[in-house]
NUPAKOL-211534 format. One record per residue (C-alpha): residue number from 0; x, y, z. Coordinates in pm, 1 decimal. Layout:
// residues N
node resi NUM; c1 X; c2 Y; c3 Z
...
This chain:
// residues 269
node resi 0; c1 6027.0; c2 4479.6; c3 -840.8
node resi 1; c1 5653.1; c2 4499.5; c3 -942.9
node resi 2; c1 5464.8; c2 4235.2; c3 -708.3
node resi 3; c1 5092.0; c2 4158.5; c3 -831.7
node resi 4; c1 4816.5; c2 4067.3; c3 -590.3
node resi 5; c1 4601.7; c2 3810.1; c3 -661.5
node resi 6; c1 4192.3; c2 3778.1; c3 -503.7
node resi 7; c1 4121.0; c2 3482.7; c3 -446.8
node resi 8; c1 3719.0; c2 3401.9; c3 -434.7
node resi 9; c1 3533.9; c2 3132.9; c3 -249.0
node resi 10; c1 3276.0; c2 2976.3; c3 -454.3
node resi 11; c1 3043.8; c2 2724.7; c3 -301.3
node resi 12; c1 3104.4; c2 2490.9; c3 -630.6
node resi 13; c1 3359.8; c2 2455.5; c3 -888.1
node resi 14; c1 3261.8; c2 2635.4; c3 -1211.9
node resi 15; c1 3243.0; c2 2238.2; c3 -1378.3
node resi 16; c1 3005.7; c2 2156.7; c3 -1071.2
node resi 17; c1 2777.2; c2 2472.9; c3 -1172.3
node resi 18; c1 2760.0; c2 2385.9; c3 -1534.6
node resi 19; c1 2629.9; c2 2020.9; c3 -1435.3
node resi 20; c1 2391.6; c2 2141.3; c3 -1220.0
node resi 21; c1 2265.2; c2 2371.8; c3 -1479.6
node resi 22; c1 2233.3; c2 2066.1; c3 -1730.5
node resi 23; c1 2060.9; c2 1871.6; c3 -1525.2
node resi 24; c1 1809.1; c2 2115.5; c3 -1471.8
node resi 25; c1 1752.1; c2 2174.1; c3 -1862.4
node resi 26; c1 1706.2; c2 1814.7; c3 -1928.5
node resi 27; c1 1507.5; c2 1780.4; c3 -1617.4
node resi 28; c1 1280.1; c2 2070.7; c3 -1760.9
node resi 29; c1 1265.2; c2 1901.8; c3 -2137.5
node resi 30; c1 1176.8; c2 1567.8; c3 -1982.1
node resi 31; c1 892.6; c2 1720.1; c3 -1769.1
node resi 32; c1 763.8; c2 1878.4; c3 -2123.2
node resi 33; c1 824.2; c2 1590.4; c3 -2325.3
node resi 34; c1 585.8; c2 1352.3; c3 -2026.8
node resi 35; c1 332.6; c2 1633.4; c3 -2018.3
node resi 36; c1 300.8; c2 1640.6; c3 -2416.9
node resi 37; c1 257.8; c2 1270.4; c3 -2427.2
node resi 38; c1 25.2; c2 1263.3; c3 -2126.5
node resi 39; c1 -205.9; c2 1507.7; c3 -2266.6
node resi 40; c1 -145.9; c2 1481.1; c3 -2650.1
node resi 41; c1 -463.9; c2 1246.3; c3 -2648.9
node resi 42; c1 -647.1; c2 1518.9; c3 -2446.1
node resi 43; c1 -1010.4; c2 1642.1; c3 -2584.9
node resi 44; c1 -920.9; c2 2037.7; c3 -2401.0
node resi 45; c1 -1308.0; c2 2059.3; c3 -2454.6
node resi 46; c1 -1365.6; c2 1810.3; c3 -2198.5
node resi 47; c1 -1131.9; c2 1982.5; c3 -1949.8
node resi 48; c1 -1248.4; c2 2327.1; c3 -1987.9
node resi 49; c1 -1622.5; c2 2162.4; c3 -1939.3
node resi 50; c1 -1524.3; c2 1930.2; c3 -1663.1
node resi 51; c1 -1651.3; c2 2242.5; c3 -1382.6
node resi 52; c1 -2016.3; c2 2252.6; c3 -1510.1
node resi 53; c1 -2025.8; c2 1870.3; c3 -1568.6
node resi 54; c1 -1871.2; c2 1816.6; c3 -1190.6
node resi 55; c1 -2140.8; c2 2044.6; c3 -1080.6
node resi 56; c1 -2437.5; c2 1843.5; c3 -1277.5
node resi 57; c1 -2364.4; c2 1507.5; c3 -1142.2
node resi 58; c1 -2297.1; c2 1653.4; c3 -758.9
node resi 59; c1 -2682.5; c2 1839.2; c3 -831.5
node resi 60; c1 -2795.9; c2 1482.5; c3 -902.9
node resi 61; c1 -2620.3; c2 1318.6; c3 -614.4
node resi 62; c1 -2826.2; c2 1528.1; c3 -348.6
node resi 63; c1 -3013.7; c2 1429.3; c3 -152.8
node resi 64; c1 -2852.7; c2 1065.3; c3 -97.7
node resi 65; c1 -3069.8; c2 762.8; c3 -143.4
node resi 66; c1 -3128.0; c2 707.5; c3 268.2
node resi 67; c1 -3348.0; c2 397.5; c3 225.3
node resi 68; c1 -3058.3; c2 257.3; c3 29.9
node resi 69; c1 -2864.0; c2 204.4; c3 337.2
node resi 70; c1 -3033.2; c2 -113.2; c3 425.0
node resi 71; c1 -2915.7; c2 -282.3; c3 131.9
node resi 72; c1 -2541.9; c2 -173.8; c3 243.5
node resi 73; c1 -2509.9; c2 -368.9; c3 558.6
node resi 74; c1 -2434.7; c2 -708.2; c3 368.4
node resi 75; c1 -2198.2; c2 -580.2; c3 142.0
node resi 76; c1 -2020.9; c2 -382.9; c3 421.1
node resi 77; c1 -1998.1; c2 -701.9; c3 627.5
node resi 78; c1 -1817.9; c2 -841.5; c3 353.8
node resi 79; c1 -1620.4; c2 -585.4; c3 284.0
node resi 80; c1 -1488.3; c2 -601.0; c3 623.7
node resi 81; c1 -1466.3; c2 -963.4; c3 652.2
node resi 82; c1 -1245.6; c2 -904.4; c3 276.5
node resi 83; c1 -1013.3; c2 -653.0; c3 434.8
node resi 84; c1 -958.3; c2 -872.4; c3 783.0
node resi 85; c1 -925.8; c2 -1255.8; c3 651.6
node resi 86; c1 -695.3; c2 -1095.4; c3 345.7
node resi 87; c1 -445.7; c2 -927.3; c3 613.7
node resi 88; c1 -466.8; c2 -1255.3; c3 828.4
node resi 89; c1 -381.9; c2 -1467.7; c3 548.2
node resi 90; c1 -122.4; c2 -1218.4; c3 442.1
node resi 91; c1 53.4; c2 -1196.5; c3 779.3
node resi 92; c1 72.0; c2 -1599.9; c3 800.9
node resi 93; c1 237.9; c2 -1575.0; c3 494.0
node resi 94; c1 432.4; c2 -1286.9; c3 533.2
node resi 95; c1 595.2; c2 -1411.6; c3 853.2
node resi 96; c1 790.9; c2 -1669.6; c3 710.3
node resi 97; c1 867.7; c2 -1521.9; c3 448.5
node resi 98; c1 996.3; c2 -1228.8; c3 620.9
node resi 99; c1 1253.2; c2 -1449.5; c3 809.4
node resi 100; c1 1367.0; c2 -1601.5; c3 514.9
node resi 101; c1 1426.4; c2 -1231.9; c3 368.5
node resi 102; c1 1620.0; c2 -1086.1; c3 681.8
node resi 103; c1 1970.7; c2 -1132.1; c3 637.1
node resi 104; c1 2061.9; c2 -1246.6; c3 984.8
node resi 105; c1 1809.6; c2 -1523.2; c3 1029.3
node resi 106; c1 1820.2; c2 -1662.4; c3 658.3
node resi 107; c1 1934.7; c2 -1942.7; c3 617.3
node resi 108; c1 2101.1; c2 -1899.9; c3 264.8
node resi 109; c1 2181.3; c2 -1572.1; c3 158.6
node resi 110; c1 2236.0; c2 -1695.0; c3 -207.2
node resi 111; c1 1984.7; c2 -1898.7; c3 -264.6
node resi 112; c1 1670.0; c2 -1819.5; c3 -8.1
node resi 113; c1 1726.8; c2 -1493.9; c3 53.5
node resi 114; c1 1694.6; c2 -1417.0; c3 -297.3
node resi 115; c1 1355.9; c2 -1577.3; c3 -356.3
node resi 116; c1 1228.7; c2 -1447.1; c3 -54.0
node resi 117; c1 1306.9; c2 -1090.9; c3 -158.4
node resi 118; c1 1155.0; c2 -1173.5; c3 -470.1
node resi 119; c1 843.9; c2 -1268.2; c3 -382.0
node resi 120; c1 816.6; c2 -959.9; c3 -146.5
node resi 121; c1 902.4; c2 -732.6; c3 -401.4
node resi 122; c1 668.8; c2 -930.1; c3 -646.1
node resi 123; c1 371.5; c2 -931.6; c3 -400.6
node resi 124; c1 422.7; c2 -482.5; c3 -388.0
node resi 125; c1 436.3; c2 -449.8; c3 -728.2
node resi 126; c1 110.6; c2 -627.0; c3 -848.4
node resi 127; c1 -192.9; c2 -342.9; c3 -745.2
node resi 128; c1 -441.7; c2 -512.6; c3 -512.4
node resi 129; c1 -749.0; c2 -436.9; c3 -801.2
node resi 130; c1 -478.7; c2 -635.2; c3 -1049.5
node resi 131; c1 -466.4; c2 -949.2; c3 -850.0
node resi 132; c1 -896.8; c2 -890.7; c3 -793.0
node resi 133; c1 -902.2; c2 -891.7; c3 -1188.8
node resi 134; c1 -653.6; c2 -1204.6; c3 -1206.0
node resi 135; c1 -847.1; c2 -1421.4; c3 -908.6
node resi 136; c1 -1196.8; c2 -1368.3; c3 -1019.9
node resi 137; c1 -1105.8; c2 -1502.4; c3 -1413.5
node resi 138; c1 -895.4; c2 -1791.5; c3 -1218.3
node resi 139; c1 -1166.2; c2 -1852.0; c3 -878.9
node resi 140; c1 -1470.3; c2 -1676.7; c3 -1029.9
node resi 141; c1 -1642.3; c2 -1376.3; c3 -889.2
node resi 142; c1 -1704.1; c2 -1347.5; c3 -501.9
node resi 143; c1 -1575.5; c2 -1284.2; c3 -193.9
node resi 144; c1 -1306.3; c2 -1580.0; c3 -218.9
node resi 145; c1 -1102.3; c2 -1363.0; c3 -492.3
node resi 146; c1 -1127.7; c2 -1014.9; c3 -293.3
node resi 147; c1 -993.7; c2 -1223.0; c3 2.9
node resi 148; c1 -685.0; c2 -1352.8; c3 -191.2
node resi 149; c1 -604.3; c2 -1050.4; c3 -364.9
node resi 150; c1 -587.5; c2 -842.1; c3 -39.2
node resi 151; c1 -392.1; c2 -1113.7; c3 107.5
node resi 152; c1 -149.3; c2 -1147.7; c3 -221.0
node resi 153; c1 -96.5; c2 -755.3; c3 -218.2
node resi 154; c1 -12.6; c2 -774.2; c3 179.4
node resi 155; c1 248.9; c2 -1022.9; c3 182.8
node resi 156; c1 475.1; c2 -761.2; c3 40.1
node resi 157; c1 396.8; c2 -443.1; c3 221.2
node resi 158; c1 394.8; c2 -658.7; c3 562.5
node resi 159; c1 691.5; c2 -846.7; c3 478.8
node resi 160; c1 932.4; c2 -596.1; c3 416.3
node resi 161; c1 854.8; c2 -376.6; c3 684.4
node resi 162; c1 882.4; c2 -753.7; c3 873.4
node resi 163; c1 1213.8; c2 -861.7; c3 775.1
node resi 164; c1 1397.4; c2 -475.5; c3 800.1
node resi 165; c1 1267.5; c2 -505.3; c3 1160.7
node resi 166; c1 1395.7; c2 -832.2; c3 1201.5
node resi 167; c1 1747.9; c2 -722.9; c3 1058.7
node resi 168; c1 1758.4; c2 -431.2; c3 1329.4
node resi 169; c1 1689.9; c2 -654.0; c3 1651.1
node resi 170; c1 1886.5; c2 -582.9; c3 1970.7
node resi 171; c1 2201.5; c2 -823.9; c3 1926.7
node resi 172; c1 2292.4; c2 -791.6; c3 2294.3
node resi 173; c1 1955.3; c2 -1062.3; c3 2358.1
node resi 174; c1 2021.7; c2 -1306.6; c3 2074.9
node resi 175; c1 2419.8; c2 -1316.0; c3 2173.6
node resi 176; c1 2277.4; c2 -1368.0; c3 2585.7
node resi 177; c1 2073.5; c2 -1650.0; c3 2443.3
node resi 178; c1 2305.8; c2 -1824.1; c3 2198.2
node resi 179; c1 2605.0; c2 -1827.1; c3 2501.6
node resi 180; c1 2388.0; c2 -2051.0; c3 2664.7
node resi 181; c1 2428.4; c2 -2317.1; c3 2445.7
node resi 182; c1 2069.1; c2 -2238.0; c3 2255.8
node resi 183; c1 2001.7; c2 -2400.8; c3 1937.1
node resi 184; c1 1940.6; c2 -2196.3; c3 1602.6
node resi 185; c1 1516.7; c2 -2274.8; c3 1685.2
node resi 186; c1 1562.3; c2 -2195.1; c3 2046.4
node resi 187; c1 1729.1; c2 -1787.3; c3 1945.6
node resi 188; c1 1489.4; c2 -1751.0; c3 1695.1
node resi 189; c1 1162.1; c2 -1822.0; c3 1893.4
node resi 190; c1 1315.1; c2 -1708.3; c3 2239.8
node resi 191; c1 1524.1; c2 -1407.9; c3 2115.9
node resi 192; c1 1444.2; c2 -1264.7; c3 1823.7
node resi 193; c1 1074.0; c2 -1360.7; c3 1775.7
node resi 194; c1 972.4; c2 -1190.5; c3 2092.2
node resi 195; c1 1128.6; c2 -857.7; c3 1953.1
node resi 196; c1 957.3; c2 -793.5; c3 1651.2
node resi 197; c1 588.8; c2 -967.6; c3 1744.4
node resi 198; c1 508.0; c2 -587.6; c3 1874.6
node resi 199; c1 603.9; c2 -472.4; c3 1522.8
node resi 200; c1 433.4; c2 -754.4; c3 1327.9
node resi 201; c1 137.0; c2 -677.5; c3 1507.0
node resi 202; c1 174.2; c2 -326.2; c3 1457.5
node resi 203; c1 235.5; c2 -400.4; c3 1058.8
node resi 204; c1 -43.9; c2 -589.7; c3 1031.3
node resi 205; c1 -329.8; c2 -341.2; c3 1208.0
node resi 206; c1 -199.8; c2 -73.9; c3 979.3
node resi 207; c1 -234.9; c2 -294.1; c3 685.0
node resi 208; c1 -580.2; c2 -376.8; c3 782.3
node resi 209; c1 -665.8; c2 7.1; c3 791.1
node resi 210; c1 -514.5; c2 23.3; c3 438.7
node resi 211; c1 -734.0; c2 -287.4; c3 306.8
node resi 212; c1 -1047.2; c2 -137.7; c3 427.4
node resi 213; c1 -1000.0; c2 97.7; c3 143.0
node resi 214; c1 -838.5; c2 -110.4; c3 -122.3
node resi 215; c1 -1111.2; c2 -362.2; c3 -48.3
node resi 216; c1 -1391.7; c2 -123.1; c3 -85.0
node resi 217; c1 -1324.1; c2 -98.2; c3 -533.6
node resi 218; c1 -1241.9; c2 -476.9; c3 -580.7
node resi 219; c1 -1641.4; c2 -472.1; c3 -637.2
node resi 220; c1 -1575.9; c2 -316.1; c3 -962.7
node resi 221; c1 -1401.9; c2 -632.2; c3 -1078.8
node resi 222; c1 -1663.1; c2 -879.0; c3 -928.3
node resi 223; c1 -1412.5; c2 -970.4; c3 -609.3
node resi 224; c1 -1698.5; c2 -902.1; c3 -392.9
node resi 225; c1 -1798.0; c2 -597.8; c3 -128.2
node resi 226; c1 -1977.9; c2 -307.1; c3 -158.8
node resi 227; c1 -1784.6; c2 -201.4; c3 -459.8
node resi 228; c1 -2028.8; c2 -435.8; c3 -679.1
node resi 229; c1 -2299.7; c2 -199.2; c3 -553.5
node resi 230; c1 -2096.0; c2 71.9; c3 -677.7
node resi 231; c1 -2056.1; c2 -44.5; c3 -991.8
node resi 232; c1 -2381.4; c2 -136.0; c3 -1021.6
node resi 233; c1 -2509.6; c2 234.6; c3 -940.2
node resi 234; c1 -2283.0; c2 373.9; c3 -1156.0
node resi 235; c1 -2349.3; c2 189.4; c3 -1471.5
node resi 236; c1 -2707.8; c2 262.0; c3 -1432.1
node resi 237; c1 -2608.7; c2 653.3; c3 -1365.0
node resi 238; c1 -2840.9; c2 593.7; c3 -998.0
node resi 239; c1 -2648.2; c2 937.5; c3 -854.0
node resi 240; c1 -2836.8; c2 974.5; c3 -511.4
node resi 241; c1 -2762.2; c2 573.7; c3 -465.3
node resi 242; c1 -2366.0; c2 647.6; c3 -533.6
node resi 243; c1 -2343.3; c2 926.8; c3 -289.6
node resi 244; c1 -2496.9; c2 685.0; c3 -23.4
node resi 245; c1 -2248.5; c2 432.7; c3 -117.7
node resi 246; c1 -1957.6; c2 680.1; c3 -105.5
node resi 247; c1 -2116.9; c2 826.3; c3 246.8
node resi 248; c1 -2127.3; c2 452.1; c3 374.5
node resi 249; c1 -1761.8; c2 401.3; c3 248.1
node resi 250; c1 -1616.0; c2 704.5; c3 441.1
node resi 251; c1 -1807.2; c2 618.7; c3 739.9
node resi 252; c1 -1636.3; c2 303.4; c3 747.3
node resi 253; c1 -1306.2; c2 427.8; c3 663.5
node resi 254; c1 -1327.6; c2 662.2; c3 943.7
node resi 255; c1 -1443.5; c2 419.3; c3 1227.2
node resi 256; c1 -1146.9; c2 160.2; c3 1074.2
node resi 257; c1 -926.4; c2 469.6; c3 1152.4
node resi 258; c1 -1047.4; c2 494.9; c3 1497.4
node resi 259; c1 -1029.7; c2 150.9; c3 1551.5
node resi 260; c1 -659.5; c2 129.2; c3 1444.1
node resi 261; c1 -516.6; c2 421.4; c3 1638.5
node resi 262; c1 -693.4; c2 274.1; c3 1948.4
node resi 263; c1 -518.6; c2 -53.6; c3 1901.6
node resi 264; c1 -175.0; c2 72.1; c3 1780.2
node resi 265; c1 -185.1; c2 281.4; c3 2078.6
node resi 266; c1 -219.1; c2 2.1; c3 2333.5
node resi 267; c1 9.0; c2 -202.7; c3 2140.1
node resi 268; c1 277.5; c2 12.7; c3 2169.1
């Protein structure tokens, strides 16, 4: 009697696995063509090909920088700064709330609150900071008011979910301690959760204040007040050594806001 061997080999995936990796990689490939021709199909590839020589022109005309300039900086810096600070601050009082609200263990409706709240947070991220600028200064009129309110507006997201994901990963083991005790709902939240994630919200809201520096530097170019108005106004009147002082004065402050933010996240945690 004949007996027939058979070889059996291992294969990392099934053969149907393999063919629907292999189409997802085709129509990942004709998507990625398809974006790129309707990114570029309004492309002048003159421009691009002259784009080297042009970059080189306006960087000639930058140098040297406009070092006089810097005195009429200092305002606009100052406001810049006081943009980026009283935005976060108004966005963290928000935020706060809202954040608790938002976490599912200290809502106190997760049909009807938690809902909104989520919305709102998810609103507040999805609206670019120079969007609400543009908004604010047709509803409040140019000035510092609307760069303040935008910044604040764009932070109530980005602090609030960080906020309320911290809140839903507290340490149980404290609020449980505390509620045995006979503590009202008020009493847990301000005596054992609240105490848990200030450290965080402080942490949140330093790093958001490093990331409003920069956001609050190009609300200028809407009219929300800062040194971006000066930028604009350089620009449009094609003042090149008075734009690479501006954008020298804009890094400088980026970098001591940097400083300034390590040294405080460091001694906060």
């Amino acid at each position: 009697m004949d007996t027939q061997t058979h070889t059996l080999t291992w294969r990392a995936r099934s053969r149907r696995a393999d063919l629907l990796i292999f189409a997802s990689w085709v129509l990942g490939l004709a998507l990625c063509s398809w974006a790129f021709q309707v990114m570029t199909e309004s492309t002048i590839w003159a421009f691009v090909t002259d784009a080297p020589s042009q970059a080189a022109d306006i960087g000639a005309r930058m140098m040297p920088p406009d070092w006089p300039y810097i005195a009429e900086l200092l305002w606009p810096l100052w406001e810049t700064l006081n943009i980026a600070t009283l935005g976060t601050l108004l966005g963290a009082m928000i935020a706060a709330p809202i954040a608790f609200l938002a976490a599912g263990n200290t809502t106190p409706s997760k049909v009807f609150v938690r809902p909104v709240a989520i919305f709102i947070i998810v609103a507040s991220r999805s609206i670019n900071s120079l969007i609400w600028a543009l908004l604010l200064v047709a509803i409040v009129g140019p000035g510092v008011l609307a760069g303040v309110i935008a910044i604040a507006l764009r932070s109530i997201g980005f602090i609030g979910k960080l906020l309320y994901e911290a809140i839903e990963e507290v340490d149980t083991s404290q609020v449980e301690g505390i509620t045995a005790t006979g503590a009202t709902t008020h009493q847990v939240m301000v005596w054992g959760i609240l105490p848990q994630v200030a450290p965080t919200l402080a942490g949140i809201s330093i790093f958001r204040w490093d990331i409003n520096i920069r956001e609050s530097t190009v609300l200028g170019l809407v009219g929300a007040g800062g040194i971006g108005m000066k930028l604009e106004s350089a620009l449009s009147t094609l003042a090149w050594p008075k734009v690479s002082m501006l954008l020298l004065a804009i890094f400088a402050t980026v970098i001591i806001s940097e400083w300034v933010t390590a040294t405080v996240r460091r001694r906060l945690i």
